[in-house]
N, C-alpha and C positions, 0 to 999 in steps of 0.2 A: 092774236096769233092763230089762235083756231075758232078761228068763225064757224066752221060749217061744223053741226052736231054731230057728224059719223066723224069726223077726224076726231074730235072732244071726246067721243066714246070710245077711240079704238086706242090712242090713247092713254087713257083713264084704264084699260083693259090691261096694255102691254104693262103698265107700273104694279098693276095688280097680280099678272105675272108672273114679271120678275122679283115681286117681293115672296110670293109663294114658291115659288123653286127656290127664291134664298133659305126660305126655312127650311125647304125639305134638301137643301147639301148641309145644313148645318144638325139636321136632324141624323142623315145620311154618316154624318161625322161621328158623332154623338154615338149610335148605335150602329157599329159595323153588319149587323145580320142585314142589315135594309140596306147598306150602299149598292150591291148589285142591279139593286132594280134601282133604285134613284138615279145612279150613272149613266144606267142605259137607257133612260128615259129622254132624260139631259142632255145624252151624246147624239141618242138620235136627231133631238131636236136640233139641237147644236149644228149637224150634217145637211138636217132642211133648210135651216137658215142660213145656212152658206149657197145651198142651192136655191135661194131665192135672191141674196146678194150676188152669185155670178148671173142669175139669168137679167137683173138689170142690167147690169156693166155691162156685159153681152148685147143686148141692147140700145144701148147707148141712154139708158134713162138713169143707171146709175153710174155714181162717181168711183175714183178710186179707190177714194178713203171707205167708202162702203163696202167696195172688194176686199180691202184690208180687213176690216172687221168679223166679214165673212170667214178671211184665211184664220184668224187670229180665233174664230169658235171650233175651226178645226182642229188647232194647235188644243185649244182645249178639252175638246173631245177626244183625240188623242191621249191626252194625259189619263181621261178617264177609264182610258183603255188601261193604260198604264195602270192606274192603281187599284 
């Protein structure tokens, strides 16, 4: 599946990631004085990576289901507003 060594590395990155942001909303939780900067951190990113899912679809390199994923971190980020 991933033959070539930068896809196996970026990856092996993104899982690394996502599991560090998991701790830091569950840390976030945990101790409300830290949720403001964890959310905005999150949310920001959240808005980048929507804006890297529209400029595919844009594009035409990405699919819809990508765009959705994109809407669906704004929906999130949103929330963080929210809370």
């Amino acid at each position: 599946m991933l033959d070539d060594p930068l896809q196996t590395f970026f990856f092996r990155a993104t899982w690394i990631s996502v599991i560090a942001w998991g701790f830091g909303y569950v840390l976030a939780g945990r101790w409300p004085d830290t949720r403001a900067a964890v959310l905005a951190a999150g949310g920001a990113g959240k808005l980048a990576y929507f804006g890297a899912c529209l400029a595919l679809f844009m594009s035409g390199r990405g699919s819809p289901m990508l765009l959705a994923a994109g809407v669906f971190d704004v929906v999130v980020a949103a929330f963080f507003v929210y809370v």
